[in-house]
C-alpha positions in Angstrom: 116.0 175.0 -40.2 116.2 171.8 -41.9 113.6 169.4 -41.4 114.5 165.6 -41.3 111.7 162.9 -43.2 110.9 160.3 -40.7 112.2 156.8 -42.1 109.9 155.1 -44.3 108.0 152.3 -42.5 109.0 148.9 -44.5 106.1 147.0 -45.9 105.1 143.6 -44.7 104.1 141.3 -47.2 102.7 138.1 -47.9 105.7 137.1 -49.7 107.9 138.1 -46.9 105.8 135.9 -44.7 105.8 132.6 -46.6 109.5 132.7 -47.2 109.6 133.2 -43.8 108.1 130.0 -43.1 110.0 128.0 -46.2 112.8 129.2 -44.4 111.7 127.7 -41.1 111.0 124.1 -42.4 114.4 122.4 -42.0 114.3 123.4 -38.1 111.0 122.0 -37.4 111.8 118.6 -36.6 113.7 119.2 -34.0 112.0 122.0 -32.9 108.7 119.0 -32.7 111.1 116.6 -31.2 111.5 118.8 -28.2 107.9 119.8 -28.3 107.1 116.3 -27.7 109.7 116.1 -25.2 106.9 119.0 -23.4 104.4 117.1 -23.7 105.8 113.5 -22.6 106.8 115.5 -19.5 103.4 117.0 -18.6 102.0 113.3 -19.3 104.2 112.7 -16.2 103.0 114.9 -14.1 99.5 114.4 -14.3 98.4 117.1 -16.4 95.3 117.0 -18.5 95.9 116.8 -22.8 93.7 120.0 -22.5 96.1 121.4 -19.4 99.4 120.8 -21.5 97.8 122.5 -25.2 96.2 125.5 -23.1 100.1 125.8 -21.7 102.0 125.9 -24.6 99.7 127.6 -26.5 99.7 130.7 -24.7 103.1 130.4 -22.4 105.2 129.6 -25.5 108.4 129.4 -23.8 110.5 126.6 -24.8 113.2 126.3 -22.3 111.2 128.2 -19.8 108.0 125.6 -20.1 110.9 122.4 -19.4 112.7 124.1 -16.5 109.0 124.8 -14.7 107.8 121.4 -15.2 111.0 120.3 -13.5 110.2 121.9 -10.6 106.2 121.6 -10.8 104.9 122.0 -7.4 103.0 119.0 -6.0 100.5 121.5 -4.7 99.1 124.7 -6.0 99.5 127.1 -3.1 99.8 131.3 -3.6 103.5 130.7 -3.1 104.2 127.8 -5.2 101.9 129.7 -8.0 104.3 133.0 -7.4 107.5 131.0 -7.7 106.4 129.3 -10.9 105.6 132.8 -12.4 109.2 134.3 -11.0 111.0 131.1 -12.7 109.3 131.5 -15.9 110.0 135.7 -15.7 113.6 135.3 -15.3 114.3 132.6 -17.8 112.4 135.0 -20.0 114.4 137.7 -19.5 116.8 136.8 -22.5 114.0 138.6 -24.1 115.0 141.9 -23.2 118.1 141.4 -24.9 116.4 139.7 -28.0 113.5 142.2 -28.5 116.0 144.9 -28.3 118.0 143.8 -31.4 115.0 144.3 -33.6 114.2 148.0 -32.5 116.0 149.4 -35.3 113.9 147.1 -37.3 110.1 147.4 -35.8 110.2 150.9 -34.8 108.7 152.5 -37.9 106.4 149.3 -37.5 102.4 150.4 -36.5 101.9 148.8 -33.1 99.1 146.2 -33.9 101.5 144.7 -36.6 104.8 144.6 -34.0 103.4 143.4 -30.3 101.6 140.4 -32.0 104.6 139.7 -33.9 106.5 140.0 -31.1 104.6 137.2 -29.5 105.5 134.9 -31.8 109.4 135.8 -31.2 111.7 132.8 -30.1 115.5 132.2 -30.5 115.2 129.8 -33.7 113.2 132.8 -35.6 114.6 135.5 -34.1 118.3 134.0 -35.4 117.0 133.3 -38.5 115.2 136.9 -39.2 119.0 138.3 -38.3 120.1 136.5 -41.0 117.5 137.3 -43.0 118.4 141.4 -42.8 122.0 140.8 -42.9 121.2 139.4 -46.3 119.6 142.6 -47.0 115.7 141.9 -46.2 114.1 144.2 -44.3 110.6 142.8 -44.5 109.0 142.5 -40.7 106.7 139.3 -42.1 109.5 137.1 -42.9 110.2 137.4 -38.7 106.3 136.9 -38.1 106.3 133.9 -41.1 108.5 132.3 -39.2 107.1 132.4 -35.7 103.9 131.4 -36.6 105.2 128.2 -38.2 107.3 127.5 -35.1 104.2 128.2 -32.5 101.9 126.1 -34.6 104.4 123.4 -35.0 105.3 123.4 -31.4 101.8 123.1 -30.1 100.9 120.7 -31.8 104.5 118.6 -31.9 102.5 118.5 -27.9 100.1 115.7 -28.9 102.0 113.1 -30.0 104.0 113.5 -26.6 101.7 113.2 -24.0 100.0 110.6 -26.2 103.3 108.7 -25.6 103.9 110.1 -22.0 105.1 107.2 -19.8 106.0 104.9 -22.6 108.9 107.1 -23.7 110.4 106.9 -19.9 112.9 109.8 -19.6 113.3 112.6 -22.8 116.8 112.9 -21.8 117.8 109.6 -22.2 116.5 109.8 -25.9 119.2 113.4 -26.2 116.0 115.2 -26.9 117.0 117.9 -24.3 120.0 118.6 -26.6 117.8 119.3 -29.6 118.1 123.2 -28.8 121.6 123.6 -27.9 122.8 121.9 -31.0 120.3 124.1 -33.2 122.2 127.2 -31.6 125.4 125.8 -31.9 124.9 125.9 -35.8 123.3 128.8 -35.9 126.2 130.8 -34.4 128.5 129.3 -37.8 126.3 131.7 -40.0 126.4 134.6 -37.6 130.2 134.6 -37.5 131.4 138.0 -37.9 134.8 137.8 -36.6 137.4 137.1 -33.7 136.0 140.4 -31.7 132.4 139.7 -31.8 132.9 136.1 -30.6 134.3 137.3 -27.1 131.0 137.9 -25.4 129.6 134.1 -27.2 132.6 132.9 -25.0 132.2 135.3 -22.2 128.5 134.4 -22.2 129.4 130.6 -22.4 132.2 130.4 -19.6 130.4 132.6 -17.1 126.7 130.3 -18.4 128.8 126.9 -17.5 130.5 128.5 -14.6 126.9 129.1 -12.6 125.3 126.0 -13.2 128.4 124.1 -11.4 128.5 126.4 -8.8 124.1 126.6 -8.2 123.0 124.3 -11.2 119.0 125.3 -11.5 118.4 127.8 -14.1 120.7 130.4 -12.9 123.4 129.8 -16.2 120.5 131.1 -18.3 120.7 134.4 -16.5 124.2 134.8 -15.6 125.0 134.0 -19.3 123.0 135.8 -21.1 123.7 139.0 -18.5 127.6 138.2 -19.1 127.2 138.3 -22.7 125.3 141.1 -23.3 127.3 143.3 -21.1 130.2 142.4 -22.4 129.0 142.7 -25.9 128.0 146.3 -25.7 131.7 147.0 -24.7 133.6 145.2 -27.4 130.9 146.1 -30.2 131.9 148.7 -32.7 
């Protein structure tokens, strides 16, 4: 009987986490710029500066935190609080999909170094730690380098914001709602891998712009990302 060594869990280093935050740095402005775009919008709705930090500081969301505000109730009732929580839960649910991709990764990892890490975890560092082990890195801190960076950067990008608030008028008519999109769109360049990866990006994109002309809201988030996935695990070697 043979008996197989567990893998080796991979070491997470100081190093690993402050190149993981150099590498973040020429994504933060517009990574702030949206953050104010948070903030000008909870100045708008008659939240507190102490409302809108303790909100993004421990929701974290991106997208999620815009499409909620959009649909802030004008009264806290049990149902109003339940749909809020059901929005934000199914916007999030790109997660599964997200968190899943770094299981080869983390699963060697102890647990009080991943699930904190994992807090951290949004698209721009997630796409940026992919990168990062295509390269060849297989430090975990470079991925928790980089989300700290972003969460700090995105709390604070807050201030300035609401500070602004009415005098800014609408944060679409400055483009600042496109600040995201167009960071993904050049991500996907450096995550080309060929023709048949690329059919679930346009599976995921048809069927994405497909549900929100036919029920707008934040359905194309869900539809897309579903589409995608599914489709990817079919057409991935």
């Amino acid at each position: 009987m043979t008996h197989q060594t567990p893998p080796a869990s991979p070491r997470w280093t100081l190093d690993a986490f402050r190149h993981g935050v150099w590498s973040m740095l020429p994504l933060l402005p517009g990574l702030a710029a949206f953050g104010m775009a948070f903030g000008t919008v909870t100045a708008r709705k008659g939240f507190s500066l102490l409302d809108t930090l303790l909100m993004t500081g421990s929701v974290f969301a991106g997208m999620a935190q815009m499409i909620v505000m959009d649909n802030w109730p004008a009264r806290l009732t049990v149902a109003a609080i339940a749909g809020t929580a059901a929005i934000t839960a199914l916007v999030n649910l790109r997660f599964l999909l997200i968190g899943a991709t770094l299981r080869p990764w983390l699963e060697t990892s102890p647990s009080l170094k991943v699930y904190p890490t994992l807090f951290f975890l949004t698209e721009p560092n997630w796409l940026l730690s992919m990168r990062y082990r295509s390269d060849g890195g297989n430090d975990p801190a470079f991925l928790l380098g980089s989300g700290v960076i972003v969460y700090v950067v995105w709390v604070l990008s807050a201030v300035p914001g609401y500070w602004l608030g009415a005098a800014v008028g609408d944060p679409h008519a400055f483009g600042l709602d496109l600040v995201v999109p167009a960071f993904f769109m050049a991500m996907l360049v450096t995550l080309w891998r060929g023709k048949r990866p690329a059919i679930a990006w346009l599976v995921s994109g048809g069927v994405a712009i497909a549900a929100d002309w036919l029920f707008g809201s934040f359905w194309y988030l869900i539809a897309g990302a579903l589409a995608g996935g599914i489709v990817g695990g079919f057409v991935d070697d």
